[in-house]
C-alpha angles and dihedrals in degrees: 000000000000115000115219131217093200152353100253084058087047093050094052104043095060088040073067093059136080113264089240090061098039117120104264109247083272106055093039092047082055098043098048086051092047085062090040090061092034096058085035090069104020096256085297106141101191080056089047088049106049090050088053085047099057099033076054095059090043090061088038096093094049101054084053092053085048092047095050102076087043094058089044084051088046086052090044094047092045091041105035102121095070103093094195091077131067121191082266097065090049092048091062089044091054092048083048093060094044099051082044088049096049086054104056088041089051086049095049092045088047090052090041084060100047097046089049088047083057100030119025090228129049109204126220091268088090099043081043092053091050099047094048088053084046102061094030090053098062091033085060097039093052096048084047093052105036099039095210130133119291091238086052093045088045092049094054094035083060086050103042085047096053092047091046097050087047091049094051090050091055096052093043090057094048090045095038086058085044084057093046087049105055114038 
């Protein structure tokens, strides 16, 4: 693969080639940012990658407030029959498990930091221990809200789990190329 210096040079090299071996409107859109951000920071990738890492954060907050309405539709849809709830219902809920859920993880990054500040190297106990609440939080507050078997909440806790963690890929990925596209 030839490595271009910049677009113009890029530019000009495929305007050379035959039409037929010219890079399609995708790879050549991929390839003329790659020399953008590579002339950006000098070719210096722990530059390139700190700058993906904080546009990243930035778009972090957006793809949980996208995200939000679809976990309240993934409840509604699992838990539809029940005639005592509206979207909106499920909407509140869903705010209700993400602020629970930003708690947890602030309490788990605040005694991540205390326990570096002691000892330079927090072990996985502490990852291990959020995680778990994570995921028992929104088990128990299912079962509370809802009031349906345990084999019934388990079973759409294993659903709701597996669409939102499909759903989070997706928009990481979306937001990830934003990121990508914009530094």
């Amino acid at each position: 693969a030839v490595k271009y210096k910049t677009v113009a040079e890029y530019n000009a090299a495929q305007q050379k080639l035959p039409e037929s071996k010219r890079d399609n409107w995708l790879d050549a859109v991929i390839k003329k940012k790659g020399i953008e951000i590579s002339q950006k920071y000098n070719g210096d990738n722990l530059k390139i990658g700190k700058a993906l890492i904080e546009k990243f954060e930035q778009y972090f907050s957006r793809m949980l407030y996208i995200s939000l309405p679809i976990f309240a539709f993934f409840i509604w849809v699992l838990y539809r029959r029940n005639k005592n709830h509206y979207f909106v219902d499920h909407m509140i809920f869903s705010i209700h498990i993400y602020c629970a859920f930003f708690i947890i993880l602030f309490l788990g990054q605040i005694i991540t930091t205390i326990i570096g500040y002691f000892n330079a190297e927090p072990n996985g106990v502490i990852a291990f221990l959020v995680a778990f609440s994570l995921f028992f939080y929104l088990y128990k507050s299912l079962k509370n809200h809802f009031n349906q078997s345990r084999k019934k909440t388990l079973l759409k806790y294993i659903i709701l789990n597996i669409l939102t963690m499909f759903l989070m890929a997706i928009l990481m990925i979306i937001f990830f190329t934003f990121s990508l596209f914009n530094i």
